[in-house]
C-alpha positions in Angstrom: 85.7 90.1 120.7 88.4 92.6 121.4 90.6 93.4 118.5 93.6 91.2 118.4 96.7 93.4 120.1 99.9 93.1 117.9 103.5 94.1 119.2 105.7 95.0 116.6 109.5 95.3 118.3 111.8 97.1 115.6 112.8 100.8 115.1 110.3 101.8 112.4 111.4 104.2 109.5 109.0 105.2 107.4 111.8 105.0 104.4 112.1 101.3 104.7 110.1 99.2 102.4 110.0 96.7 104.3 108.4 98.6 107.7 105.7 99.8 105.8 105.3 96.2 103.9 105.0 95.2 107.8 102.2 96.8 108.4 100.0 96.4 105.2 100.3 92.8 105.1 98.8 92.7 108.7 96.0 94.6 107.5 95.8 92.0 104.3 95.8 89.2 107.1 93.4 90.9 109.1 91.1 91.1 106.1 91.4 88.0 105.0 90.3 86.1 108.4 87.9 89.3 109.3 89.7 89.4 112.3 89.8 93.1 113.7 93.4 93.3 115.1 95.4 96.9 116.8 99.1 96.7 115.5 101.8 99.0 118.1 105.4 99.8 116.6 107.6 99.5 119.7 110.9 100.5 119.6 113.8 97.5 121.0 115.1 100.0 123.3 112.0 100.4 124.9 110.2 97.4 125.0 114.0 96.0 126.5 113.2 98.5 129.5 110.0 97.2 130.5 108.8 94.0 133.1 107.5 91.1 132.5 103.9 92.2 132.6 104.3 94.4 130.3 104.3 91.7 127.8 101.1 89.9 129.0 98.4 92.7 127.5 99.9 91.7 123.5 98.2 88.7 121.8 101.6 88.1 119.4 104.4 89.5 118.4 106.5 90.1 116.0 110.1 91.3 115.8 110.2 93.1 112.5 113.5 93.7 109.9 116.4 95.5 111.0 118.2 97.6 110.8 118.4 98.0 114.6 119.8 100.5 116.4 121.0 97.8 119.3 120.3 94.5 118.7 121.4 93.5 122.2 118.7 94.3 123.3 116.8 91.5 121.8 118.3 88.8 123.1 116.4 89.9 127.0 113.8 90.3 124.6 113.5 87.0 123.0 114.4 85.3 126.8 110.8 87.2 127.8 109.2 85.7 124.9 110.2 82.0 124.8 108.7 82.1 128.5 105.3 83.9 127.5 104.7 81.5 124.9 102.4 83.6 122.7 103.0 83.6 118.9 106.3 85.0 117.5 107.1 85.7 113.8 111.0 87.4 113.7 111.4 88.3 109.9 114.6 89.3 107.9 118.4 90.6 110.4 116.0 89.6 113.2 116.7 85.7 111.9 120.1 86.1 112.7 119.6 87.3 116.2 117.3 84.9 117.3 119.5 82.3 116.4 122.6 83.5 118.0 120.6 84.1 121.0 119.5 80.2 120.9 123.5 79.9 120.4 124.3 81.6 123.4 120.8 80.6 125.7 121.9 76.9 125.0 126.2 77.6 125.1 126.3 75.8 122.0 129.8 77.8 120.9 132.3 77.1 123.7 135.4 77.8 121.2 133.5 81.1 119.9 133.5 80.1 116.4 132.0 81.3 113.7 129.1 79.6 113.2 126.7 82.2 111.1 127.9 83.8 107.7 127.8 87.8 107.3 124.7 88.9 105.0 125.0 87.2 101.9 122.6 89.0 100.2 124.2 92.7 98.8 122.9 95.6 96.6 120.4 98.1 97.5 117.5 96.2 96.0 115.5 92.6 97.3 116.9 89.9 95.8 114.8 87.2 94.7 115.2 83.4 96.3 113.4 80.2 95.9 111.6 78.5 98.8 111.4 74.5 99.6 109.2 73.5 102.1 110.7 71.1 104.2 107.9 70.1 106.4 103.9 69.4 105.9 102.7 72.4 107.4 104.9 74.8 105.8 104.0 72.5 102.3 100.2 73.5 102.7 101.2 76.7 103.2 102.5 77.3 100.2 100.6 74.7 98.0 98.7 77.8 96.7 101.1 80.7 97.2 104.5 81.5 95.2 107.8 79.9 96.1 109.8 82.7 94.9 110.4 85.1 98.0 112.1 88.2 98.4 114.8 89.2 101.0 117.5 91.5 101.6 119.3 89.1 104.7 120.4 85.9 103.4 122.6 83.6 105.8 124.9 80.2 105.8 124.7 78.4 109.0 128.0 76.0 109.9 126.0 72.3 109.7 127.3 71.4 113.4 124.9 74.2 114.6 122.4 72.9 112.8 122.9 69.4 114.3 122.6 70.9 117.8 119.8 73.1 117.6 117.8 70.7 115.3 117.5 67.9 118.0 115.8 69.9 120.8 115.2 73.3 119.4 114.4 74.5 116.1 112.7 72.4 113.6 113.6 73.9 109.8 110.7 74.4 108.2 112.3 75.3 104.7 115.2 76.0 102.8 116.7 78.2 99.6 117.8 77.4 96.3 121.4 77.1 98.1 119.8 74.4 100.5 120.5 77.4 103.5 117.8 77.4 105.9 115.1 80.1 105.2 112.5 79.8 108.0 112.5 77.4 111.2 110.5 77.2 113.7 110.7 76.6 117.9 110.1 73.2 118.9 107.1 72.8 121.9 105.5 76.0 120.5 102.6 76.6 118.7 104.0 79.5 116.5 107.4 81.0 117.0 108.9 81.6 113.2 111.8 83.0 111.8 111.7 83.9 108.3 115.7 85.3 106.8 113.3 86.5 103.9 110.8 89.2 104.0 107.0 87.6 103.9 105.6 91.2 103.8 106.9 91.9 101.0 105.2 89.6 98.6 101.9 89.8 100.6 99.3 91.8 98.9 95.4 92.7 99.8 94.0 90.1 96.6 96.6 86.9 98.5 97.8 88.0 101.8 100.9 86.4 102.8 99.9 82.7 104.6 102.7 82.5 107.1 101.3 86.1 108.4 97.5 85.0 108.1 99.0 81.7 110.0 101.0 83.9 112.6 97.6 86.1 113.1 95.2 83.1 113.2 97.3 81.5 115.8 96.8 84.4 117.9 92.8 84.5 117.8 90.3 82.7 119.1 89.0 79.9 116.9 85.4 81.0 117.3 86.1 84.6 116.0 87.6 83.5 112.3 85.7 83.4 109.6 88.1 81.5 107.5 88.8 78.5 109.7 
């Protein structure tokens, strides 16, 4: 089998903890379903230039944390993705953008409303927030992995956006201690996640991180894991 090709859409710096968490808990995912996998930093910029086909030769993607030096760009981005239907993880400011792109995609803000808070989460350090599954498969998922999350993005949705996007969109697969949505998923996929909190973060080599072993598996042939 050909190692598993992995876009990763962001403008890396090296400084950010979270970039470099990014990339070691794909290696801890890797390791864990002996899955050999090729991981590609591309910047938003760039990947916003390119044609369709340029998408076709990457198994999954995922859009990392911000910052980002345009995040416009990502809204062309995500249009290109929903139609590819390969498997998506967005993780931290990226959370926000997806869903004002499903805001905007599905002109579900005619009076141009605020419908998203500002980042509610301030100081220089990763604050610490609680996770409730609100759906079976994110249950297993954690039934043998810490609830206690770390993230640096932290957002209140109004509830009538929920009510619209919940019925044929998003499905929320979890929610904070402040009963905000944490992580939701696309409805009619079979793995595009958004995660406001940082999964990389708390992933190490010993227990890698299961919604990234999930978003890797999901991407490889059944036949080629060894921990089906």
């Amino acid at each position: 089998m050909e190692p598993l090709k992995i876009a990763i859409i962001g403008d890396y710096n090296f400084t950010f903890n979270a970039h470099h968490a990014t990339n070691l808990s794909l290696d801890h995912a890797s390791i864990f379903l002996d899955v050999e996998i090729n991981y590609y930093w591309i910047k938003v910029s760039d990947v916003a230039q390119e044609k369709a086909n340029y998408f076709t030769k990457f198994d999954a993607f995922w859009i990392a944390p911000g910052p980002f030096q345009n995040g416009f760009f990502l809204n062309g981005i995500f249009k290109r993705l929903l139609d590819l239907k390969k498997p998506v993880l967005a993780t931290g400011e990226s959370f926000k953008i997806l869903l004002e792109f499903l805001i905007a995609y599905n002109n579900l803000n005619r009076e141009a409303e605020k419908l998203i808070s500002e980042n509610l989460s301030s100081g220089p350090y990763f604050e610490e927030i609680q996770i409730t599954p609100n759906s079976k498969v994110f249950s297993k998922l954690y039934e043998n992995f810490t609830r206690t999350e770390l993230t640096a993005t932290r957002y209140s949705l109004y509830p009538k956006l929920l009510n619209d996007l919940s019925g044929d969109w998003i499905d929320i697969e979890a929610r904070n201690q402040f009963d905000d949505p944490e992580v939701f998923s696309l409805k009619g996929y079979s793995f595009f996640v958004a995660c406001a909190f940082y999964p990389q973060v708390s992933s190490t080599r010993d227990i890698p991180h299961p919604i990234i072993y999930t978003f890797l598996k999901s991407a490889a042939p059944a036949e080629s894991l060894a921990n089906d």
